[in-house]
N, C-alpha and C positions, 0 to 999 in steps of 0.2 A: 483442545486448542480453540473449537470455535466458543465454545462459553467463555473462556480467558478473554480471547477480543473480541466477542458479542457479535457472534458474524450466524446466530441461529436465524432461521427462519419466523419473522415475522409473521402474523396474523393479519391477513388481508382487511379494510375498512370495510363496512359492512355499509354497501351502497343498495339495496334495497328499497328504501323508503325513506324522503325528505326526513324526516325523523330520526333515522340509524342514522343517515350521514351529518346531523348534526351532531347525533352524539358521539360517533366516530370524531369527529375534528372537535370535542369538547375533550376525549381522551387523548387524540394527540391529533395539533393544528397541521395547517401544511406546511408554517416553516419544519416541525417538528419532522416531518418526513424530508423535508427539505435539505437539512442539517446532516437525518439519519442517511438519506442516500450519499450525501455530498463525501460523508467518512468512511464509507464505505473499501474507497482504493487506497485508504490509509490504512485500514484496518486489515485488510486483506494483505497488505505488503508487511505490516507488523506480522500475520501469524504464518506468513512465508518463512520472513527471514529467522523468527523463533522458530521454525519446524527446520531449517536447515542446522542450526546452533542446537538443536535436539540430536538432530541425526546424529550431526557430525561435531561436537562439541568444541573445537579449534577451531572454529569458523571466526574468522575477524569481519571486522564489516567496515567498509571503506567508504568515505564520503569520494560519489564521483563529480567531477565539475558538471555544471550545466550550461550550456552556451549554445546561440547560434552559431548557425555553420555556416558557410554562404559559397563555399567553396571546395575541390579536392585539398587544396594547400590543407584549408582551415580544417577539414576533415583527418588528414594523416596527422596535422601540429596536433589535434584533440588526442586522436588514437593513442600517439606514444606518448602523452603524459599519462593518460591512465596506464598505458604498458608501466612504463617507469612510476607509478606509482604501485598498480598491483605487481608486478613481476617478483621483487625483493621480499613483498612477504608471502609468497606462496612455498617457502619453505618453511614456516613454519604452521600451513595446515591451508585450506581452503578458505577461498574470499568471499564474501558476501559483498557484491556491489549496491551501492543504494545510492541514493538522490541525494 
């Protein structure tokens, strides 16, 4: 699963000597780390929810809304549409919530 979404450990840049670190940032710059960390919680929530759809193979996966909250009201309105959204298909197997 972690070679699938490229989530192995990295080889640390080789800060040693003005010379390593340039050729460290000639093999990959700091956007390139930049980028790499940034995909990081994408990548990580991609081989969650394929390692639940492994387990559990009936796993659907649900777009949840995303909104501010500003309030209890706005809190419970949010709550039960996700209820009323996930509720109805958990009879046909386990939900995968996602963003």
């Amino acid at each position: 699963m972690r070679v699938d979404h490229a989530l192995l450990p990295q080889d640390a840049p080789d800060l040693s000597t003005p010379e390593k670190i340039a050729e460290s940032l000639t093999a990959r710059g700091l956007a390139g780390w930049r980028d790499m960390a940034a995909a990081l919680p994408t990548r990580i929530e991609t081989a969650l929810r394929d390692s639940a759809v492994e387990a559990e193979p009936k796993t659907q996966t649900v777009a949840i809304p995303r909104r501010v909250i500003r309030s209890k009201p706005d809190l419970d309105a949010w709550l039960e549409e996700i209820r009323a959204t996930i509720a109805p298909l958990l009879a046909s197997g386990p939900v995968w919530p996602a963003a």
